[in-house]
N, C-alpha and C positions, 0 to 999 in steps of 0.2 A: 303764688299765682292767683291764689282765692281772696276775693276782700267783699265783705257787702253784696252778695249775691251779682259778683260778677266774676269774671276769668283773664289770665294775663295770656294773650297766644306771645309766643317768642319765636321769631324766624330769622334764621342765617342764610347769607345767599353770601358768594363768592360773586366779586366783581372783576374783571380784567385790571392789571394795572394802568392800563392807558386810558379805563374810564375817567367820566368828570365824577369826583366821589362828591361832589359839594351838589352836583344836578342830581343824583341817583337818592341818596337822601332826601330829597324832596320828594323824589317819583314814587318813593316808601310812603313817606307820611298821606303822600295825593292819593296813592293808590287805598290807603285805609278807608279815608274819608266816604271813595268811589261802593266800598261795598257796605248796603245798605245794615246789616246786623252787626258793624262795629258801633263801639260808641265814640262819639264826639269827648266824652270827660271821663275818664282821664284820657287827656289828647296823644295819640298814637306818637309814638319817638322813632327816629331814627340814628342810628350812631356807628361810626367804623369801632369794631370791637376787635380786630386782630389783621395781622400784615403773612399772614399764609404766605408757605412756598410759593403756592400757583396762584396767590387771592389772595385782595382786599376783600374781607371778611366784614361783610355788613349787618348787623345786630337791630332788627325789627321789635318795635312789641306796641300788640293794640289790646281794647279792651272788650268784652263780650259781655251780654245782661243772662246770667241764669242759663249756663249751657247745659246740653246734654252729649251724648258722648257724638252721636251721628253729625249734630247742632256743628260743633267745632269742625271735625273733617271737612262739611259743606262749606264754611265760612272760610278756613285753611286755605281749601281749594281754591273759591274766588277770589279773593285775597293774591293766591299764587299767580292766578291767572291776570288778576289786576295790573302787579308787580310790574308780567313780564309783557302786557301792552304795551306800559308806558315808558318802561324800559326802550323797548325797540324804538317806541317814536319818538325818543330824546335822543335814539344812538348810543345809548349808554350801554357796554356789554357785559353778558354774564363770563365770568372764566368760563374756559373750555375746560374739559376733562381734562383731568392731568394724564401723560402720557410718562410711561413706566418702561427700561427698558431693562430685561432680564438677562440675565449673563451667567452659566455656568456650566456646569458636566455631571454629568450622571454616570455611575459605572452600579455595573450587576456583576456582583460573587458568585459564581453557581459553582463552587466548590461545595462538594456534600462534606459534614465534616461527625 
């Protein structure tokens, strides 16, 4: 993730499968461009990287000049926040949580032995 005094960030986001993955990928690459301490070279990528039980698995990565540790978090963040504006105003949606249903019995021995 280090080359030449810069930093690779990599972000997964789960998409619904009834999203447009072809418009969501853009929304990635726009949304880089939108915050100011990514870099333009190497040009930020988007790509579906995996077909998830619950998610299309979207696979992000941009580029940072000379991060520090705090530098990334802040950038992460807006970055995340970017994402998910442009998300919303394409209609394009996040998976929802996936939902887990548990099933079974529990017994207690209190025989002293």
């Amino acid at each position: 993730p280090y080359g030449r005094g810069r930093y690779r960030i990599v972000e997964h986001v789960g998409l619904a499968y009834e999203a447009d993955v072809g418009d969501a990928l853009e929304e990635f690459t726009a949304a880089a461009a939108a915050v100011e301490a990514v870099k333009a070279e190497p040009t930020p990528k988007a790509y579906v990287d995996d077909f998830g039980s619950d998610a299309v698995v979207v696979r992000a990565h941009y580029w940072i000049e000379d991060p520090r540790r705090r530098d990334i978090f802040e950038i992460r963040s807006a970055y995340a926040q970017a994402v998910k504006e442009r998300l919303e105003a394409s209609d394009v949606r996040i998976s929802p949580a996936s939902k887990r249903e548990l099933l079974g019995r529990i017994e207690v021995d209190d025989s002293t032995t």
